[in-house]
C-alpha positions as CSV (number, residue, x, y, z in Angstrom):
1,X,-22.8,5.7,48.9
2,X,-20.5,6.4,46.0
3,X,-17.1,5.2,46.4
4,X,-14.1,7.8,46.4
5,X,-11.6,7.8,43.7
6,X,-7.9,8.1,44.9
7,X,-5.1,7.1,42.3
8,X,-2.3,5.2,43.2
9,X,0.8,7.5,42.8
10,X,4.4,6.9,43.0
11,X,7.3,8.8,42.4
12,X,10.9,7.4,41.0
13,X,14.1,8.6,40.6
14,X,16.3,7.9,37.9
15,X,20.0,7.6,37.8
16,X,20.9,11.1,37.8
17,X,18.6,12.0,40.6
18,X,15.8,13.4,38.7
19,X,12.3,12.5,40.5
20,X,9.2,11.5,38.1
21,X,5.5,11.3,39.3
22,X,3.7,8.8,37.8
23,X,-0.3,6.9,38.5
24,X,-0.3,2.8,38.4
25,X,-2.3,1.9,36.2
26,X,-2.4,-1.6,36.5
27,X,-0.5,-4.3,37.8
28,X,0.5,-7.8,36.2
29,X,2.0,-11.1,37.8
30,X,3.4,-13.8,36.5
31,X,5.0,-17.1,37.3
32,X,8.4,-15.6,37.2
33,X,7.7,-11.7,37.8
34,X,5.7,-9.2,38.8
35,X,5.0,-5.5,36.6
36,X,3.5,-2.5,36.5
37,X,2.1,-0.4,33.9
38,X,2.5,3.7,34.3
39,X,1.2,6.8,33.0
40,X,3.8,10.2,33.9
41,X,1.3,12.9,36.1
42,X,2.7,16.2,35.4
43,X,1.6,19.2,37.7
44,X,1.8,21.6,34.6
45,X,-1.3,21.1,32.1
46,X,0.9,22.3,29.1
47,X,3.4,19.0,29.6
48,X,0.2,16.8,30.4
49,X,-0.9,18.1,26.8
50,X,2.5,18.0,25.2
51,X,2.7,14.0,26.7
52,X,2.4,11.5,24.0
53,X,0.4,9.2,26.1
54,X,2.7,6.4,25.8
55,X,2.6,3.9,28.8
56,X,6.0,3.2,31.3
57,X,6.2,-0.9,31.7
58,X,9.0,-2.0,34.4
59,X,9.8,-5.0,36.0
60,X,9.2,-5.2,40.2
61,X,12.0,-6.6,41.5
62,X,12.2,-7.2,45.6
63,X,15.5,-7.4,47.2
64,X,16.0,-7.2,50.8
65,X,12.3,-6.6,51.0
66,X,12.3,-3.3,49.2
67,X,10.9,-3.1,45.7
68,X,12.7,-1.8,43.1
69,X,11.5,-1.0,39.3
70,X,13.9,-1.9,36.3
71,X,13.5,-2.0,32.9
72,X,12.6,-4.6,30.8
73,X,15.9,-5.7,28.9
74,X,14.7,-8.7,26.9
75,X,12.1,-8.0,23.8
76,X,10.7,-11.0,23.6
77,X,9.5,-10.5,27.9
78,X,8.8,-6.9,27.2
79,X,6.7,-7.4,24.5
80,X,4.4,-10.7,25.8
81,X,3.8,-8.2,28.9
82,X,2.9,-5.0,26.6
83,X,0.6,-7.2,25.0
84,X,-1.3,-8.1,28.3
85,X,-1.4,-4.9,29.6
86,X,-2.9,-3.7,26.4
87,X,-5.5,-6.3,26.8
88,X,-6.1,-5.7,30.2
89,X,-6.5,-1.8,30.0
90,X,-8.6,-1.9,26.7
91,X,-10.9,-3.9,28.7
92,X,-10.8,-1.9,32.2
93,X,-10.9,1.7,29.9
94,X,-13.1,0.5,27.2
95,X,-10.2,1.6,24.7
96,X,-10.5,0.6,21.2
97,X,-7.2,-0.2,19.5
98,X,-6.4,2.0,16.6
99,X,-5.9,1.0,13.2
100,X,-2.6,0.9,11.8
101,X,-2.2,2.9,8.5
């Protein structure tokens, strides 16, 4: 029997209220946090078209046993956890990194 496909979806709202849709792609912990990576699910094909593709990365932060999702604020964290996702998902999607030029 072939097992059913259902995304994990989530929707935020940012500060001024506007709600986004996104899937969770993957999901990373570490000693000192936990984060997800996120790809923006539009309902109009046109803006899934126009989208360049670019992954969301927040930090999950619990408080008062609620999750919350901030941003990364520190490079040097943000980019050791871009780097894992990427080699996570190249794996899991069988992506081949481009070549810079």
């Amino acid at each position: 029997m072939a097992e059913e496909f259902n995304p994990d979806i989530i929707s935020l709202e940012d500060d001024d209220g506007k709600e986004y849709t996104f899937e969770v792609l993957d999901r990373i912990e570490t000693d000192d946090a936990r984060y997800v990576a996120l790809l923006p699910v539009y309902d109009d094909p046109k803006k899934m078209l126009d989208d360049n593709g670019e992954l969301v990365i927040l930090k999950v932060v619990e408080e008062n046993g609620e999750e919350f999702f901030e941003d990364i604020e520190d490079d040097d964290e943000y980019n050791m956890i871009v780097d894992a996702f990427t080699d996570r998902l190249q794996d899991l999607y069988d992506i081949e990194e481009a070549e810079d030029q």
